[in-house]
N, C-alpha and C positions, 0 to 999 in steps of 0.2 A: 323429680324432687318432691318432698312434703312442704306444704305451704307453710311456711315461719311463721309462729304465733304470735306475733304483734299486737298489743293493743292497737295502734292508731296507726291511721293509710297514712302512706308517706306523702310529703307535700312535693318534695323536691329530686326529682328519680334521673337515673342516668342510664340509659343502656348501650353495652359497648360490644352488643352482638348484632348483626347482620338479622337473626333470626327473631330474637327480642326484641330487635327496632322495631318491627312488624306487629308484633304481639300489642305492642304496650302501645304504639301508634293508634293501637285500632281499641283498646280495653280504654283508658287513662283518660281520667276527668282533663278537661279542659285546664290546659296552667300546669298541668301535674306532673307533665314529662320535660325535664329540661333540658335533654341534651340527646343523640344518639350516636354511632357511629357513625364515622364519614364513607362507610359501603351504603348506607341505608341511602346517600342521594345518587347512586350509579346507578342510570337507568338498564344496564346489563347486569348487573346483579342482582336488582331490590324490583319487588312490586309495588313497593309505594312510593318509589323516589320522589315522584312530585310531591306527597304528601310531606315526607320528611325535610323540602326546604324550608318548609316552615317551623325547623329545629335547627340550633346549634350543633353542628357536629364535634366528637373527639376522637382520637385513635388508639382507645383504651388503652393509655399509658398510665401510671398513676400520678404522676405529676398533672397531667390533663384532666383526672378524675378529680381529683383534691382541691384543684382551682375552683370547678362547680359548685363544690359543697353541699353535697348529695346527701342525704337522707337511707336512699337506698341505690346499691350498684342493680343493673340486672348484665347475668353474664350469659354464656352457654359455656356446658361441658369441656367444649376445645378452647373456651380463653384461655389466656396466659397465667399459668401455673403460678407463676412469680407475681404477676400482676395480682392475682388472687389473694395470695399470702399478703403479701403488702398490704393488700386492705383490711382484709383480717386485722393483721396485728394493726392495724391504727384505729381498729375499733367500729369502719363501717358496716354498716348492715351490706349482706350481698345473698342475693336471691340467684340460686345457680340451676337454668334450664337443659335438661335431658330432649332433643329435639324430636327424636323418636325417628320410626320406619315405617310408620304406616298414618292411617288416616284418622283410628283413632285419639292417636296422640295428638292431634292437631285441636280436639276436644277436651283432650286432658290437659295441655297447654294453655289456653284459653279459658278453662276455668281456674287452672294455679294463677294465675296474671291476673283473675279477676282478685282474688284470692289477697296479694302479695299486694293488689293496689288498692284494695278497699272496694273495687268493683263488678265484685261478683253477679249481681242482678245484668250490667254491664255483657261481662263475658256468657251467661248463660242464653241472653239475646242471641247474640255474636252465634252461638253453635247452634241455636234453635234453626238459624237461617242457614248456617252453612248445610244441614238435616236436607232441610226443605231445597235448597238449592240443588242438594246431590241426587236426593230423589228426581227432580225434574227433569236432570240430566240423564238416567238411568230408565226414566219413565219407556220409552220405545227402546225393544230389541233390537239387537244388531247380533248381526251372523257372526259365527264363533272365527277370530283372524287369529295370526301370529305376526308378533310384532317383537323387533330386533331394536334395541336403543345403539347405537353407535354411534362412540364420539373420536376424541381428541386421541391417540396412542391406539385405538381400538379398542376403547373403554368402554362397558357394559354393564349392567344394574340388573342383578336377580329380583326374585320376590321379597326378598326382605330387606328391601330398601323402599325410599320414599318414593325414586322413582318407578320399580316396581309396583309399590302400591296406587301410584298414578296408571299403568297400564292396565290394571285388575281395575280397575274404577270404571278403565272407559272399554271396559269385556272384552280388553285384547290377552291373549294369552304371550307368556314372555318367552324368546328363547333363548334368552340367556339361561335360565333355568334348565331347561330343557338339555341345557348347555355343560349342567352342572355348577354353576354360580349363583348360588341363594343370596351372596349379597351385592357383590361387584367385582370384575376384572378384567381380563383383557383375551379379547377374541381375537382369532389371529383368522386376516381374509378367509383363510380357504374352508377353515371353519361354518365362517359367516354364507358363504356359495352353497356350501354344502347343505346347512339351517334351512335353507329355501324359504326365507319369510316371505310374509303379504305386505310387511309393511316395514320400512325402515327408519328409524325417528334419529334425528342429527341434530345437536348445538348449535346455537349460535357460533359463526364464524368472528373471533376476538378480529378487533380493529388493525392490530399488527400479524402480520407474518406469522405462523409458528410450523417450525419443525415438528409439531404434534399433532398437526391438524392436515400435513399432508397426505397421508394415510387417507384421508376423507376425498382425495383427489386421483386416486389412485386407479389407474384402467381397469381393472379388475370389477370395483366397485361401480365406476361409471357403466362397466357392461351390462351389470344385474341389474342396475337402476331400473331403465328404459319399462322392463314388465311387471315394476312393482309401484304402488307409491311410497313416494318419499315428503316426511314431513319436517321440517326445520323448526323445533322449538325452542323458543324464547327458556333461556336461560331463568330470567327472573321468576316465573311461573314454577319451577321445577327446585329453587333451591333451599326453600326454608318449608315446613309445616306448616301455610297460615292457611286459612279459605280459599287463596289467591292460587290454591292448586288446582280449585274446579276450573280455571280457564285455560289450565295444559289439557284437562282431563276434557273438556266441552272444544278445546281444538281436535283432540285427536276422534270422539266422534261423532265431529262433523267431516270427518274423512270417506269417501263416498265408498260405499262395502262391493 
């Protein structure tokens, strides 16, 4: 998105994305954010959960939104279409985030937010460190590996997703790619045997049962295990664009080559 020309920062702000609770959590003068969505306190979903109990949650309804009496929505690309328009026509400001697929976005984010909140100097901080944080991670070589994302259905992440761009960060090479998958889908076992990765990276296992995750239990894959590693990453680290990706990207390595 282009940053809204506003004369004046908003006082009173609402965000009803998972990914912009993050943003604005971490940009937003003190007092300034009122509210966020109720993903942002799920400690499997959000990297800041703890941070965001310290906000009212909503569940971007607009009846929920219109109670707060917001100043400015912030939304992402996949809110609610309907919820969107709604606000529109009732005249609120709504600032709508593009989340992006790789790492630059995570800087072009971070300064629209500074941008949209008045605190640009704010956000500019923010990506300075993230710079410096990625460099330090990157600072010592690691031997050239391949590394397999495998989740839920046999779901898989090319290069041109976020988590792909997490792989490339930590100088693994992807085979989903390799796979033919620039941005994401579904590998089927014998595939994956066949890929012969160094490394296999796996989700969070959800709190309940799922038929989608059985796949991940599967003899086949328990056989290849054994000579490979396997790294189980946190969910939270992996699902929004915020700085909170250098600690999937400084998990995977410290994975021993």
């Amino acid at each position: 998105m282009v940053a809204p020309a506003w004369a004046d920062a908003p006082a009173r702000v609402v965000s009803i994305n998972l990914c912009t609770d993050q943003l604005a959590m971490l940009v937003a003068a003190p007092g300034q954010l009122a509210s966020v969505s109720y993903l942002a306190q799920d400690r499997v979903s959000s990297a800041m959960a703890r941070e965001a109990e310290a906000y009212p949650t909503n569940r971007g309804q607009a009846e929920d939104i219109l109670a707060l009496q917001p100043d400015l929505v912030l939304a992402g690309t996949y809110s609610s279409p309907a919820t969107l328009d709604m606000l529109d026509r009732l005249g609120l400001r709504v600032a709508t985030f593009d989340m992006g697929t790789d790492l630059d976005s995570i800087r072009t984010n971070l300064r629209l937010m500074g941008d949209v909140l008045g605190r640009r100097d704010r956000a500019d901080r923010i990506v300075a460190q993230f710079d410096r944080d990625l460099a330090a991670l990157q600072a010592d070589p690691r031997p050239d590996r391949r590394a397999a994302l495998y989740g839920a259905n046999g779901y898989s992440s090319g290069q041109d997703s976020l988590a792909g761009a997490i792989l490339a960060a930590a100088g693994l090479t992807n085979v989903a790619t390799e796979l033919g998958l620039s941005q994401g889908g579904f590998v089927p076992l014998e595939d994956l045997v066949m890929a012969d990765p160094d490394l296999i990276v796996t989700g969070q296992r959800q709190p309940r049962a799922s038929r989608a995750e059985e796949v991940m239990d599967h003899p086949v894959l328990r056989a290849i295990t054994p000579g490979r590693q396997v790294v189980t990453a946190p969910d939270r680290d992996w699902a929004c664009g915020t700085p909170h990706v250098l600690r999937a990207v400084a998990q995977l390595r410290q994975v021993a080559p």
